[in-house]
Structure formats: C-alpha cells, structure tokens
C-alpha positions as CSV (number, residue, x, y, z in Angstrom):
1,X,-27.5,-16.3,9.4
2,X,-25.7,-14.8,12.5
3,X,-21.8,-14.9,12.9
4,X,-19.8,-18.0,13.8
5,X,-16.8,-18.1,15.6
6,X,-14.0,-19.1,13.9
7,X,-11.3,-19.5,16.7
8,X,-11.3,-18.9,20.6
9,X,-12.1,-14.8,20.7
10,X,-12.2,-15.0,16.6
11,X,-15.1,-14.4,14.8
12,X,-16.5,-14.2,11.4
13,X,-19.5,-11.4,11.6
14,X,-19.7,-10.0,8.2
15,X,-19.6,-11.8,4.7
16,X,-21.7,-11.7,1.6
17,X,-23.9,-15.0,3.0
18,X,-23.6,-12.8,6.3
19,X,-25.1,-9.3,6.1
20,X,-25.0,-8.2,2.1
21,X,-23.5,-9.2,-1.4
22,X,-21.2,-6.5,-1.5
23,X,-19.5,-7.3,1.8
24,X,-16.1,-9.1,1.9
25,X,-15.3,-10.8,5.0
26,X,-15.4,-9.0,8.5
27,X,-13.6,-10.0,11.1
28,X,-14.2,-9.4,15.1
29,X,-10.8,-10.4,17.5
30,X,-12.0,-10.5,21.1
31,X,-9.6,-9.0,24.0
32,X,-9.8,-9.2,27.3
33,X,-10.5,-5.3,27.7
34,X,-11.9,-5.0,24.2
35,X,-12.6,-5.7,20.9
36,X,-10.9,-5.2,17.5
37,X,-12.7,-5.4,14.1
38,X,-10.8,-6.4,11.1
39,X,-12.6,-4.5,8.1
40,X,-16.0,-3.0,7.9
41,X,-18.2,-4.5,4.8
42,X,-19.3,-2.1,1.8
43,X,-21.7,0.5,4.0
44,X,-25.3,-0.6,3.8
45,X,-24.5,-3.7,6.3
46,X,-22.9,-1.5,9.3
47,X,-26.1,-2.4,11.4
48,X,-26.6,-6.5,10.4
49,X,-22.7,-7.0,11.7
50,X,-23.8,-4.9,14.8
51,X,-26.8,-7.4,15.6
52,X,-24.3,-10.1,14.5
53,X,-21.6,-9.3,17.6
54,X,-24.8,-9.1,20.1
55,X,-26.1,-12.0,18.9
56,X,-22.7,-13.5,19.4
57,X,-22.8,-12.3,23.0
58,X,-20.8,-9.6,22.6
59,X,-20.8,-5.5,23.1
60,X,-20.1,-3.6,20.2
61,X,-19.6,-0.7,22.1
62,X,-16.4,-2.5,23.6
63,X,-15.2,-2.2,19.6
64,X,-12.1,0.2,20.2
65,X,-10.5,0.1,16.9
66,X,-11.1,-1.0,13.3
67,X,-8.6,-1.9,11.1
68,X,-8.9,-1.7,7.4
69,X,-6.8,-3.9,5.4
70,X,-7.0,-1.8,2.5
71,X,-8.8,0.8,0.6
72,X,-11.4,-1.4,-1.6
73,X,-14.5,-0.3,-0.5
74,X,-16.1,-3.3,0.0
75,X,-13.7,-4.1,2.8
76,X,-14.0,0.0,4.2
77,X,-16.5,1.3,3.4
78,X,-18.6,0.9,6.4
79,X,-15.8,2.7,8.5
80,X,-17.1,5.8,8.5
81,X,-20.1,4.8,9.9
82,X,-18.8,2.5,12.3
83,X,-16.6,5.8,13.5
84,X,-19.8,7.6,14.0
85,X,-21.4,4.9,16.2
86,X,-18.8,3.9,18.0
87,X,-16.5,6.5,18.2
88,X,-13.4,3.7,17.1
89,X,-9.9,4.2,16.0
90,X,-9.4,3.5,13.0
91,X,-6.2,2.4,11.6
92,X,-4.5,1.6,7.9
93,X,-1.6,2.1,6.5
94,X,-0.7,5.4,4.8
95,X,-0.9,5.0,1.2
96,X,-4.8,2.9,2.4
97,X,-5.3,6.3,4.1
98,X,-4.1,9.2,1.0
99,X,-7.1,6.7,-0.7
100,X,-9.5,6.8,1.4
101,X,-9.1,10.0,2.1
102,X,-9.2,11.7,-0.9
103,X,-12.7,9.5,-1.8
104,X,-10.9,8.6,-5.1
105,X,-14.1,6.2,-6.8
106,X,-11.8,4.5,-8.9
107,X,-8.7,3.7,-6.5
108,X,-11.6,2.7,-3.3
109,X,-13.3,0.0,-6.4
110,X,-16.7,1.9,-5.5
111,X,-17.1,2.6,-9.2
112,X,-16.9,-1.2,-10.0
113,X,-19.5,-1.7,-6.9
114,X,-21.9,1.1,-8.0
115,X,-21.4,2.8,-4.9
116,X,-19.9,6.7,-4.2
117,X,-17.6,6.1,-1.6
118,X,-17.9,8.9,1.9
119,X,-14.3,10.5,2.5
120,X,-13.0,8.1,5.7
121,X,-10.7,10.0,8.1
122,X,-8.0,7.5,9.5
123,X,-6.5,8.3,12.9
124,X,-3.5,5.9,13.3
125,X,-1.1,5.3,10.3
126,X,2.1,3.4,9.7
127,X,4.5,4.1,6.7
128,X,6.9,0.9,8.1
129,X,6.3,-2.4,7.0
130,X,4.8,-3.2,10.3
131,X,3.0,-2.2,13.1
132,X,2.5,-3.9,16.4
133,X,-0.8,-3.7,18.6
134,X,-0.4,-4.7,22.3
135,X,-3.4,-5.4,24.2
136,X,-1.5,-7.0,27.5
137,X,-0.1,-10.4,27.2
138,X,-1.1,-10.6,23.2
139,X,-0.3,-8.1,20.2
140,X,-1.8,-7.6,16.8
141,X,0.9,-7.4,14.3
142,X,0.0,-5.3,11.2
143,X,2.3,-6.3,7.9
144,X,3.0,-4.0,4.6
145,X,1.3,-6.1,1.9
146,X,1.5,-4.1,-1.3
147,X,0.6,-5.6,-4.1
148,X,-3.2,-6.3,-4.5
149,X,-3.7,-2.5,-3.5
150,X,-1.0,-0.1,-2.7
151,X,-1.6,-0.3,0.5
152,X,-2.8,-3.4,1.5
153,X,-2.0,-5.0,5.0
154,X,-2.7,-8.5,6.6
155,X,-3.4,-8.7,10.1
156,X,-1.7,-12.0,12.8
157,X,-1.9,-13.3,15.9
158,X,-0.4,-15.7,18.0
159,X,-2.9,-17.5,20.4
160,X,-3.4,-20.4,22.2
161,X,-0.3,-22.0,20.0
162,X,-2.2,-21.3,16.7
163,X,-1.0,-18.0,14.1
164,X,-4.2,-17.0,12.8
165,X,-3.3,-14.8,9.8
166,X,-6.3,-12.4,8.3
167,X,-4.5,-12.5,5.1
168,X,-7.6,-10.2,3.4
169,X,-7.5,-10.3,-0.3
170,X,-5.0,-13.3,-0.8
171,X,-6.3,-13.7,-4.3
172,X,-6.2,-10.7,-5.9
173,X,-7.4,-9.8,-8.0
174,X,-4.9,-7.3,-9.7
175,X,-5.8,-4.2,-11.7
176,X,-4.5,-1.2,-13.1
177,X,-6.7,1.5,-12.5
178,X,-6.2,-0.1,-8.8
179,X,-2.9,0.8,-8.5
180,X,-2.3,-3.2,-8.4
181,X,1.5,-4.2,-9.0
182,X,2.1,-8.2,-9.7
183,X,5.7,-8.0,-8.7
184,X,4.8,-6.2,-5.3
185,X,1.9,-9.1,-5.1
186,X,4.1,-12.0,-5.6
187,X,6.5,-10.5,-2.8
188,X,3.4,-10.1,-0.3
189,X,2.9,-13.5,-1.2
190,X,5.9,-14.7,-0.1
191,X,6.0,-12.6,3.3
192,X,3.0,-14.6,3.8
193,X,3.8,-17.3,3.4
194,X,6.9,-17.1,5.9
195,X,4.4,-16.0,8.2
196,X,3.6,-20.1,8.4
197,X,-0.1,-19.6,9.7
198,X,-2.2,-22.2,11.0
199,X,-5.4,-20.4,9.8
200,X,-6.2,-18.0,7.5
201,X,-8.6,-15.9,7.5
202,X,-9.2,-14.7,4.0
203,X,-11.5,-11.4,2.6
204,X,-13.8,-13.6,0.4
205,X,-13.1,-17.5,0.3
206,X,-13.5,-18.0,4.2
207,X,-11.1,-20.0,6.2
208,X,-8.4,-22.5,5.6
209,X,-7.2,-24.6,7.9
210,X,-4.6,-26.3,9.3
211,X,-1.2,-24.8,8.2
212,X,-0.8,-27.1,5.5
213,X,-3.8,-25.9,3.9
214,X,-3.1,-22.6,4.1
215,X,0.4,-22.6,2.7
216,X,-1.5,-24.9,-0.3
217,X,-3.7,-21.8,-0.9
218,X,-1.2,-19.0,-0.5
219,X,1.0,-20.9,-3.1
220,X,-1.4,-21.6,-5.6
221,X,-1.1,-18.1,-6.8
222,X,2.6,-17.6,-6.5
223,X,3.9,-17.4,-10.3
C-alpha cells in the first residue's frame, strides 16, 4: 500500500497498514513552496513514508519542517532520522521537547513498544497555548493539548472552506507513568471540539468526516 490523499494537498503516508505496526498515523500537508509533515512513525519506517511521498508525486526533499504532536514514540520517533536526511525543522512544544530530549524510555512509551528511543533535538518550541505557521496566504495553527501527554498539540487548517483538524491521539489513552492528566484531557477535549472541524485527522483510527462526524467522535470520550 502507498499513501492516499486525504484532502486537496493532505495526505496520509504513514500508518500501521502503511509502512509498519508500530507507526501511528503520518501526515504530509502540501504548500505551495513546501511541504510539512505532521509526525514521523516509530523509526524503522522513515524510508517506506519516503517512497510513499514519491510515489504520491511529491519531493521529500521539499519537507521543510516536521511537527511532532507529542512525545510517544511511535508518533516521533523517526524524527531524528528524518532531521538527518532532510535537514527539517523540527518543531513541538516545550514540555514534548524536555521529553524528547532527555530520551526518558518511559515518558517517550518506547518501553511499552520495545524500542530504546535516540535523544531528538527540537529546533522551534512554543510554551503558549498556540503557535501560528504562515506559509503565504494559509497558516498552520499549532494548539496546547495537554492531557493525553504533557505536551501534546493538534495541528489545523483552514482550506478550500473545510478545517481539517490533525487532532493526533483523540482517544487517549491515559496513563500515569505517561504523565497523562484526565482533567487536562477532558479540557483538550473541549478546545477541540470548539475548534468545529470538518475533518479530522486522527493518530490511529484514520479520518472522520464531515463535521458532524467528527464532533460525534470527539464527544464520545468527553466524561
């Protein structure tokens, strides 16, 4: 299986049916100048998503930044990789970063995965609740999402009169030893949820559409 696209410019190029079990969902935003890829799969599946964006007819060298929605390493832990190749920016928030940075194998989830995660330099932070990307007439908005990880972000953007919301680990799960907090998680929920996306584009279940879908999703794990 190659990628698919999901959305004019949007595509799906990693998954676990994609490129390798372990993966959660990789995303690839197309720009007029560039490219933007939303996560980066576990490691061992840098190369598959690769030959998935040429297959797609696209240039991975035209990848200018990768944005990690949080620390899990199944959604990062092909960055540093992907930095070596490619010579991206990559970009999370701070408290992602302090984890990825440090390595930590039980904060990243590589213990639960079996794998020993590579210390991942990140060269653009925010501490704010947001962050706003401008590539010319269009911006990626980055949002503070604590709760599933403690510093967990979802990704939108407006085009073509559709929000397309890479919402990342909607579902959870939450866990201690992750630094989870359900209170935080029910909040992100509802930020979400304002957001009032007509796509989602989620880190393991795929994508739900129209709006009316999505806010059915979203809700069914507010408490």
């Amino acid at each position: 299986m190659m990628g698919e696209e999901i959305f004019s410019g949007i595509y799906l190029v990693g998954s676990p049916e994609l490129t390798a079990p372990e993966d959660a969902c990789v995303y690839l935003v197309e720009f007029p100048k560039e490219l933007v890829l939303i996560d980066a799969g576990a490691g061992n599946s840098v190369d598959k998503i690769i030959q998935n964006i040429k297959a797609l007819g696209l240039a991975p060298e035209k990848i200018t930044k990768l944005v990690l929605t949080h620390c899990h390493i199944d959604h990062s832990g092909g960055a540093g990789k992907f930095k070596r190749l490619l010579d991206l920016t990559i970009i999370a928030h701070q408290r992602c970063a302090e984890i990825l940075e440090s390595a930590d194998p039980v904060k990243t989830a590589g213990l639960w995965y079996g794998i020993e995660p590579e210390p991942i330099k990140v060269d653009q932070t925010f501490s704010t609740d947001r962050l706003e990307l401008d590539f010319g007439k269009e911006k990626l908005v980055l949002l503070y999402i604590p709760g599933h990880s403690p510093g967990s972000i979802a990704v939108y953007l407006d085009r073509a009169g559709k929000r397309i919301l890479f919402g990342q680990d909607v579902h959870g799960p939450l866990h201690p030893a992750l630094g989870s907090n359900s209170q935080l998680y029910q909040e992100s929920l509802k930020k979400l949820l304002s957001l009032k996306a007509d796509i989602l584009c989620e880190g393991h279940f795929g994508i739900y559409q129209p709006a009316e879908e999505v806010e059915r999703y979203i809700k069914s794990f507010l408490s």
